[in-house]
N, C-alpha and C positions, 0 to 999 in steps of 0.2 A: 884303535879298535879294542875293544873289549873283550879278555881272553874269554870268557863266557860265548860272545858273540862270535867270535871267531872259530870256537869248538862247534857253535851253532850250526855254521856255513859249511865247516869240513863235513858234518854227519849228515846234512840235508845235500851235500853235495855227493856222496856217497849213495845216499838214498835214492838220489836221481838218477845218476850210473845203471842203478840196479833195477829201478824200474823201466830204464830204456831195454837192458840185459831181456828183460822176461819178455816185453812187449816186441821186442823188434827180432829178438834171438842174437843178437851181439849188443855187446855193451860199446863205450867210447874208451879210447886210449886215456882221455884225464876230462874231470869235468870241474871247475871251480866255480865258488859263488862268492857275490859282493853284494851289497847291500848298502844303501843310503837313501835315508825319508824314508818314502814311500818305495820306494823300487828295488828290487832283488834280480840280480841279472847272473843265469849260468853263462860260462863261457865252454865251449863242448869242443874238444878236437879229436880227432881218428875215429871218426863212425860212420863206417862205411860196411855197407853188405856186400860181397860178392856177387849177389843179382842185381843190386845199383849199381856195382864197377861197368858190370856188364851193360845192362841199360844205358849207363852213361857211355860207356865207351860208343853205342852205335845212335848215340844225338837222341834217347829215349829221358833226357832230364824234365822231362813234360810230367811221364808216367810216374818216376821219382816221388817229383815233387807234390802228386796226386797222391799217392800210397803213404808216405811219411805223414801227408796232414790227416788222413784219414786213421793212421796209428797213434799218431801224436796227438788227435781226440780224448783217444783212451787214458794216453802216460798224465796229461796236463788233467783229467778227471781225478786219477788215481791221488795226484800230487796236492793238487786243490787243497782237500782233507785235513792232509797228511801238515802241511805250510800253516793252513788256517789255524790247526791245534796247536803247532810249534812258535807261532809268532803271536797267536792272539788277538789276531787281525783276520776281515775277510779280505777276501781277492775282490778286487774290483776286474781286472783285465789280465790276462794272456796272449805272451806274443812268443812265437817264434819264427827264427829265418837258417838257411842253410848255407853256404859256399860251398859246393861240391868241389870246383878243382881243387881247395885249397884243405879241402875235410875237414871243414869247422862249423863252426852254429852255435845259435844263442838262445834261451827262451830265457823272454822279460815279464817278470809277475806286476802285475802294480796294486799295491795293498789299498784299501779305503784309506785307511791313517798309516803313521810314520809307526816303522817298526824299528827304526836306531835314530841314533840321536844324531843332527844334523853335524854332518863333518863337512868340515871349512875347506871349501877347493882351494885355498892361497897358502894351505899348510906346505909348502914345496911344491904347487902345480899354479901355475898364472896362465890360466887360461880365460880370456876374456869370453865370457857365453852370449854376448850382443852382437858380436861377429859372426859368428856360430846363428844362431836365430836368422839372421840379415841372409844369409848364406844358405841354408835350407829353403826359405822362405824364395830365393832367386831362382833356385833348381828346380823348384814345386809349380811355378807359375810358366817354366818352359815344358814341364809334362802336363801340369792340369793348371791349376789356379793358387794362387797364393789362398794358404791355411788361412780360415777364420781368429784362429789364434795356435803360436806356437811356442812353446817353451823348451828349457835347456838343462839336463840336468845334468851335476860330478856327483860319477857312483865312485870311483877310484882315479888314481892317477892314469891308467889306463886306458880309463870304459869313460865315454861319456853317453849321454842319452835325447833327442832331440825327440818330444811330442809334440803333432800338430792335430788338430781339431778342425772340424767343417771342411775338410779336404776334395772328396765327392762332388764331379760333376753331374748332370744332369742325366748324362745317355747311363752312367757307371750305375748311377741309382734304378736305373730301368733294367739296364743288365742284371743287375743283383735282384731286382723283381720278378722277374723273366725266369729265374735260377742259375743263371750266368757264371754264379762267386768264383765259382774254382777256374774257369779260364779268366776270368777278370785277374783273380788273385796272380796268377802264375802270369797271362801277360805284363802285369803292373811291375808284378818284381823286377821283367826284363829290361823294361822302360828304364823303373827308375835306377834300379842299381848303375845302368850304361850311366846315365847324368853324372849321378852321383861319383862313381869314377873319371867319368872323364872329363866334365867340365868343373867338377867340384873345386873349391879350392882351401880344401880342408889341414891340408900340409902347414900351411901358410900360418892357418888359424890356431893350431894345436901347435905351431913350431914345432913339428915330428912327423915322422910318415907316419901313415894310415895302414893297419893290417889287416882288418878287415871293416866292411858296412855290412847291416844286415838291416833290412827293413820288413815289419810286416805291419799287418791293416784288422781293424774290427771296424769290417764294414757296416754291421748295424748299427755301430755307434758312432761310426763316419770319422772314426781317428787313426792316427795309426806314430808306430815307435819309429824310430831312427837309433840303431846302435854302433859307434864308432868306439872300435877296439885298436889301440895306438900298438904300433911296437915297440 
């Protein structure tokens, strides 16, 4: 990486921090960013508010997860801008997802075009991404239906990233017509994360544990991210 590029991601990572700071009234313990192709991924630990410890603690991760996306509107507005000027590039997509017990989270940008120059997952990471795809695509067909098409991408030795496309069942599209999105969204995440951990078989694929998944969905455009953060 590029000390250039690299200076890029501490300051935009910094700037994220700070925007979380103002919008939410606490900032995160660390936020870092990675970048490859097309895609820029923070990785966010210790942001947690005192009214979500609380809500959480009495089974209110419903509400939580209602009020953060409706804040996190604002922050991924503010950031938009701010990315587009710094990279040169528009945003195509915004994703983010949460782990509450573990007090972590991600948002995933995905630019129109490649904003770094493609870095070679086999530089000291052998990670085969056709297993990985085969694997997603098994876990998506026991909650919904196997993706119309699904792809694999190395952001870092750490982060990997799984996009699937045509995902959306039939009734989900009528929910989201209905105005459904936000219990759609928040039951989706329960479904799949359970899969996703427990029958996944990700350990296997990455030769390493798994520290976190995070998945979310842009249901107008019926896609949605898969982010596996390795420890």
């Amino acid at each position: 990486m590029s000390l250039s590029l690299q200076q890029k991601l501490m300051d935009i990572s910094s700037l994220t921090s700070k925007l979380l700071r103002k919008n939410f009234g606490r900032g995160p313990e660390s936020c870092f960013a990675f970048a490859n192709e097309r895609f820029l991924v923070f990785y966010i630990r210790g942001f947690m508010s005192p009214l979500e410890s609380t809500l959480l603690e009495h089974g209110n991760s419903d509400n939580v997860d209602i009020s953060r996306h409706i804040v996190m509107k604002t922050v991924l507005n503010q950031l938009k801008g701010i990315l587009e000027l710094e990279f040169e590039q528009d945003i195509e997509s915004f994703y983010h997802d949460w782990n509450y017990p573990q007090n972590t989270g991600m948002i995933t940008v995905q630019f129109e075009n490649a904003v770094t120059q493609f870095v070679d997952r086999n530089q000291g990471v052998h990670v085969d991404l056709n297993p990985l795809i085969d694997e997603v695509d098994r876990i998506s067909v026991l909650v919904e239906k196997k993706p119309e098409k699904t792809e694999a991408y190395f952001i870092s030795p750490k982060i990997f990233l799984v996009k699937r496309d045509g995902i959306l069942v039939r009734i989900e599209k009528a929910l989201i017509a209905k105005g459904f999105e936000q219990t759609l969204s928040v039951t989706k995440d329960e479904l799949e994360k359970s899969y996703l951990h427990r029958d996944g078989r990700f350990e296997e694929i990455f030769s390493n544990p798994v520290g976190d998944i995070f998945v979310d969905w842009d249901f107008h455009e019926d896609n949605s991210i898969i982010c596996f953060i390795l420890k």
